[in-house]
C-alpha positions in Angstrom: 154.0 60.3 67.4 155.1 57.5 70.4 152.3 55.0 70.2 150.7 54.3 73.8 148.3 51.3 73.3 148.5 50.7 77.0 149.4 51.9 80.4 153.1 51.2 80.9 155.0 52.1 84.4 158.7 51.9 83.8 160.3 51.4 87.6 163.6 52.4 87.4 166.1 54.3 89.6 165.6 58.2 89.0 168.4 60.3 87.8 166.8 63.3 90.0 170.1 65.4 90.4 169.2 68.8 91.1 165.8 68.4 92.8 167.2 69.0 96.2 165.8 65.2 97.3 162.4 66.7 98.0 160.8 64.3 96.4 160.6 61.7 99.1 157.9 59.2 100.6 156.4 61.2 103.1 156.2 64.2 100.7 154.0 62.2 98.7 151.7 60.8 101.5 151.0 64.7 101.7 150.8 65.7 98.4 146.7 65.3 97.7 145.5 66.0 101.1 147.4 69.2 101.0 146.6 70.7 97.5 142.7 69.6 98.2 142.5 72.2 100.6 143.7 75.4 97.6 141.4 73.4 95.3 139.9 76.8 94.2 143.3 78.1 93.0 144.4 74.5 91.4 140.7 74.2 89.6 141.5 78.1 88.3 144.6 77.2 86.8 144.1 73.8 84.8 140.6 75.3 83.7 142.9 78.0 82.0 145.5 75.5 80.8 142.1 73.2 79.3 141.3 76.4 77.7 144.7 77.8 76.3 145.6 74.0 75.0 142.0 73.6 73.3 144.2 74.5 69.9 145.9 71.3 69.9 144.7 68.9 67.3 142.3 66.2 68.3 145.6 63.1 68.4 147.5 65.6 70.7 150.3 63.8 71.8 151.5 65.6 75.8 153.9 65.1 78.1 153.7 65.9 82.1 156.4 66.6 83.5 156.3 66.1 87.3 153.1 64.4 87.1 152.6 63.6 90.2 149.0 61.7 91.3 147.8 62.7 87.8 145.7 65.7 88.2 146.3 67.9 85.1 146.4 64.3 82.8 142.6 63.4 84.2 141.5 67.0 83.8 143.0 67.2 80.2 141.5 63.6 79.2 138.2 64.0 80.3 137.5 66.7 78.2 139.8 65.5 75.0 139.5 61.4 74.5 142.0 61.8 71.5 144.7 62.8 73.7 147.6 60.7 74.4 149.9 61.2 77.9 153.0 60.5 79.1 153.9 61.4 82.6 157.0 61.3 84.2 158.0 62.0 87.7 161.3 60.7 90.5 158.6 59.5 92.9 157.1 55.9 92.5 154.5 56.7 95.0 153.2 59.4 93.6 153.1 57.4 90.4 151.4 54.6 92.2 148.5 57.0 93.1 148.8 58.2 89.5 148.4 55.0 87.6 144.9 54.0 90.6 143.6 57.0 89.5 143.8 56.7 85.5 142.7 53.2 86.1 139.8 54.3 88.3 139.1 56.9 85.2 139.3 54.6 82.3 142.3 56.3 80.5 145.0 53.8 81.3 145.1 52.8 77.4 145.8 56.5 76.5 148.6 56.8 79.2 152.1 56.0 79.9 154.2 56.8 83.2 157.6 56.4 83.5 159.2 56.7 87.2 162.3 59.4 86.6 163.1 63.1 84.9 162.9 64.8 81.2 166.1 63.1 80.5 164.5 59.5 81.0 161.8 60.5 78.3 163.1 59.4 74.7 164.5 61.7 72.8 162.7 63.4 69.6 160.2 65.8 68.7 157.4 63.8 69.9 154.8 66.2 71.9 152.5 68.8 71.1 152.5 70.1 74.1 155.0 69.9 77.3 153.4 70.5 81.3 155.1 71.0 84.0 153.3 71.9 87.2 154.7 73.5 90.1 157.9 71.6 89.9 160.9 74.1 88.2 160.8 75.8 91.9 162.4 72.2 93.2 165.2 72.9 90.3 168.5 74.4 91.5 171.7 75.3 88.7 172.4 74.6 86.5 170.0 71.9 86.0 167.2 75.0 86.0 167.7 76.3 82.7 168.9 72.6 81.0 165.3 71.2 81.6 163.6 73.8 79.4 166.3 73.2 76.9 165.0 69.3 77.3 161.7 70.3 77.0 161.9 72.3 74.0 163.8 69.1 72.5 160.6 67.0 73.1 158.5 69.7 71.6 157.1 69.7 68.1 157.4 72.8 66.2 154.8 75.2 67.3 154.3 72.9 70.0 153.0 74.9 73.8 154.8 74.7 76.8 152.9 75.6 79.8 154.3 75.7 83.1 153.5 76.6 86.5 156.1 77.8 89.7 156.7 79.3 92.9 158.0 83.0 91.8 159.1 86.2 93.2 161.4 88.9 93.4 162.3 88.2 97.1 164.5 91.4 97.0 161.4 93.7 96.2 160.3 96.1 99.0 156.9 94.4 98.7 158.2 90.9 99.5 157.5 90.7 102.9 153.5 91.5 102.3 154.0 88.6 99.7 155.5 86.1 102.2 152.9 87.1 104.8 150.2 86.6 102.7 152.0 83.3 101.1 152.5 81.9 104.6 148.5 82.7 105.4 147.3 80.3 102.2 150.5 77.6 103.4 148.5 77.4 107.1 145.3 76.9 105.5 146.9 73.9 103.1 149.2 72.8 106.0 146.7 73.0 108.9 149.5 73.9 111.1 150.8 77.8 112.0 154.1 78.6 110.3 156.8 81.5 110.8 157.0 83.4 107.9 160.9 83.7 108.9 160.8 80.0 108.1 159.3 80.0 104.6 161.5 82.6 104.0 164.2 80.1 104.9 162.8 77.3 102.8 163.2 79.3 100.0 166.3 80.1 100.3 167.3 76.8 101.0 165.2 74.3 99.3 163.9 75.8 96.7 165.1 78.1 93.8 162.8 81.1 93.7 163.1 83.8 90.6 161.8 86.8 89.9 158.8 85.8 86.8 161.1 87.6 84.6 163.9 85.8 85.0 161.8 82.5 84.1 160.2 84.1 81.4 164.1 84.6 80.1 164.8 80.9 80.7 162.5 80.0 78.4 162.8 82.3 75.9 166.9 81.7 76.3 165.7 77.7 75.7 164.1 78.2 72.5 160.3 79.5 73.0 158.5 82.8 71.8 157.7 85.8 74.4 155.7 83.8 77.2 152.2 84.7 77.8 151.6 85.3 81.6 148.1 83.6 82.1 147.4 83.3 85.9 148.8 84.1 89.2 147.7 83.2 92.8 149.8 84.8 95.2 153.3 83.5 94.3 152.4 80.9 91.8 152.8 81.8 88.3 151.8 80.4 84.9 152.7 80.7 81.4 152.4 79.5 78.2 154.9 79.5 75.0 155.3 78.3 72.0 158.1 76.7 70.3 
């Protein structure tokens, strides 16, 4: 296990090839204000992770991958003062917020954030668990399927993966009732009116959206067991496996 006796931000330049640049300074300005407003789907869905993770032994060793202002890491150590966390994410201001807020919490001794992507985490079976929250949607090829084979690396042996993403089969006849309704929640987050056309768009250009079997395949393709489908609000997915 990686010792963490302290808080440690390591500011380096991101390798963040294959993220489409999204993560940028005025994406993270938004980040917080935006998810506070689908707070009752976010609460759902790391109250299920907490749950599903509870197996881990009481040292856990995790890593968060596109941790962001630290939501699932405060969550997790709250309700397990064992734990140790390393999160890792490209944007320095979302880290910034991150590392204020473990401060603020009193976990900054159990945490270490390094500013970058899986491949700036050291190498080795280290974790007993990998998360990775609503980021493999950023993720075009080939870099898509090469980060769960780097997360299965990090992963201990019967260690759980859970991850979170944008998914659909935008070829299904149903589709368009999915975007309608997915545009509907993005107004309410947004607080502005958006054209469905456009989302539609955005996806197509910006992000990488699959069908949730074909993610389920990535990561059985990577290494893991059958993943277990745990939650899903509107287009966003979750899953656990192990390794």
């Amino acid at each position: 296990m990686t010792p963490m006796t302290s808080m440690t931000q390591q500011i380096r330049q991101p390798n963040v090839n294959g993220t489409n640049g999204i993560f940028n300074d005025d994406f993270s300005r938004r980040y917080d204000a935006y998810n506070s407003r689908l707070a009752v789907f976010g609460d759902n869905l790391y109250s299920l992770t907490g749950l599903l993770l509870a197996v881990l032994p009481d040292d856990a060793n995790v890593l968060c991958i596109g941790a962001g202002t630290g939501k699932e890491m405060l969550n997790l150590a709250e309700a397990h003062p064992g734990w140790h966390f390393t999160g890792v994410d490209p944007s320095p201001d979302m880290l910034r917020v991150c590392g204020e807020k473990l401060r603020q919490a009193g976990i900054s001794a159990r945490c270490t954030l390094i500013n970058g992507v899986i491949d700036d985490v050291p190498a080795g079976e280290n974790y007993h668990a990998v998360i990775c929250m609503l980021v493999t949607h950023f993720i075009v090829e080939p870099a898509r399927q090469e980060i769960y084979r780097q997360m299965a690396a990090r992963l201990k042996q019967g260690g759980k993966l859970v991850i979170a993403e944008i998914a659909a089969d935008m070829a299904a006849d149903d589709f368009k009732q999915q975007l309608l309704s997915w545009t509907a929640m993005h107004e309410v987050a947004s607080q502005t009116t958006h054209d469905p056309e456009e989302i539609r768009a955005q996806f197509n250009q910006k992000l990488r959206i699959l069908p949730p079997a074909e993610t389920e395949l990535l990561m059985v393709k990577a290494g893991f067991n059958q993943p277990y489908h745990f939650f899903q609000a509107l287009l966003i997915h979750a899953w656990i496996a192990t390794k």
